[in-house]
C-alpha positions as CSV (number, residue, x, y, z in Angstrom):
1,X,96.9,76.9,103.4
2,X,100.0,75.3,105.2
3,X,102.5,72.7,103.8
4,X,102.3,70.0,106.5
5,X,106.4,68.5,106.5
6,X,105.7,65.8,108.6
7,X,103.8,64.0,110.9
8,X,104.6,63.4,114.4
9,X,104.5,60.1,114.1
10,X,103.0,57.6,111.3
11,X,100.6,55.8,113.8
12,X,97.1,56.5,112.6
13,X,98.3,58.4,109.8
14,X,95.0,57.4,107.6
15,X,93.0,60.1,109.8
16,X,96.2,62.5,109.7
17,X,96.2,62.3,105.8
18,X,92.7,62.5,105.6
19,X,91.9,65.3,107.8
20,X,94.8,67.4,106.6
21,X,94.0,66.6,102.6
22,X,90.4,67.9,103.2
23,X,91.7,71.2,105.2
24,X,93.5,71.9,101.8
25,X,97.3,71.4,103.5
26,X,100.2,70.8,100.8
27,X,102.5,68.4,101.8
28,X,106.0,68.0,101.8
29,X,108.0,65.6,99.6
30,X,109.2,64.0,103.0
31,X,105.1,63.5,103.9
32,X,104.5,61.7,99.9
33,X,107.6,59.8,100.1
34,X,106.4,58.0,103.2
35,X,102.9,58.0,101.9
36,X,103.9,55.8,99.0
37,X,104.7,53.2,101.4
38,X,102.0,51.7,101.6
39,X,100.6,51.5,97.9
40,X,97.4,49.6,96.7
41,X,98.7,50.1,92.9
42,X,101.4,51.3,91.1
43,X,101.3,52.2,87.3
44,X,105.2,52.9,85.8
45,X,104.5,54.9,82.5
46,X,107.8,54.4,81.2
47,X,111.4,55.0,82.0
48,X,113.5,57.5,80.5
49,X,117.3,58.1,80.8
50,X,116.9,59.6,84.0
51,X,113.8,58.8,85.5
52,X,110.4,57.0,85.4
53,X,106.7,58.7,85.8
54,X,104.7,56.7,88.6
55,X,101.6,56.9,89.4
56,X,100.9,55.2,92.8
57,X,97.8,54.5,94.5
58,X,97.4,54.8,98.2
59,X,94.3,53.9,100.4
60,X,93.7,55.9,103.4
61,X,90.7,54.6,105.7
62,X,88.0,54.0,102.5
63,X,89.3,56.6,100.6
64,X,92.1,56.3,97.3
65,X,94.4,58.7,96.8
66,X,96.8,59.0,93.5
67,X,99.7,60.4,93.6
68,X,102.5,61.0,91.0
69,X,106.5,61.1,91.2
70,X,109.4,61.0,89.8
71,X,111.4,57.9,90.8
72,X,115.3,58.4,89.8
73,X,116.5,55.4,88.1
74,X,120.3,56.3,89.0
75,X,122.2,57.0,92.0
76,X,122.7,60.8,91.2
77,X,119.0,61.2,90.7
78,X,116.9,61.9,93.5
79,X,112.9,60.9,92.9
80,X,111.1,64.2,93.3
81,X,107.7,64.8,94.4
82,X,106.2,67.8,92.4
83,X,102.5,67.1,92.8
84,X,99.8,67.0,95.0
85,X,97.4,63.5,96.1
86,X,94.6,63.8,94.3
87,X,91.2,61.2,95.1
88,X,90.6,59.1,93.3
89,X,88.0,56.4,92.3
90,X,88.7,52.7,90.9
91,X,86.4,51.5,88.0
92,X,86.5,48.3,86.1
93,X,86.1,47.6,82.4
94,X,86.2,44.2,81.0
95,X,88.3,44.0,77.7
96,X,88.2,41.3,75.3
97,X,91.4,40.9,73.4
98,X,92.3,39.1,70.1
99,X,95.8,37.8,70.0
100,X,97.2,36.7,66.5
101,X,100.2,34.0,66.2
102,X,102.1,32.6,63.1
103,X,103.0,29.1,63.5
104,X,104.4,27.1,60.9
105,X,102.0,25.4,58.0
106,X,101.4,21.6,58.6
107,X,101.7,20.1,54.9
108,X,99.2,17.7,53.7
109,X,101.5,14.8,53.2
């Protein structure tokens, strides 16, 4: 298993990815910093003092793709890269919500 660093160039980098994700390659933070370019979804769990957890969502020919990072919410802190894509699959649910609001009492006068 090699750690692919970069790719020679980003033009058809869908088949790139895709072949070198199947081979079993690692790649480099340099690789899933550009990959996150070009998101379908991105889900922020929460910031903390330093950082946020993001989960973003790329699509590479008909295949997704999650990956997760550490984006550095100040200008000391580098976002850091310490896992691996994984595919992924998108499913749907429908949820039905009940909201509740106070409002003020109309009186009967």
């Amino acid at each position: 298993m090699t750690k692919l660093d970069y790719f020679e160039d980003w033009e058809d980098w869908e088949e790139k990815f895709i072949k070198a994700f199947d081979d079993g390659e690692k790649f480099s933070e340099s690789v899933l910093s550009g990959l996150i370019e070009d998101e379908v979804d991105e889900i922020r769990h929460g910031a903390r003092r330093w950082s946020e957890t993001v989960t973003t969502i790329i699509k590479a020919k008909d295949r997704y793709f999650s990956i997760d990072w550490e984006n550095g919410l100040t200008e000391n802190q580098e976002s850091y890269f310490g896992s691996q894509p994984v595919e992924v699959e998108k499913k749907e649910k429908v949820v039905t919500k009940t909201v509740v609001t106070w409002v003020e009492k109309e009186s009967g006068k």
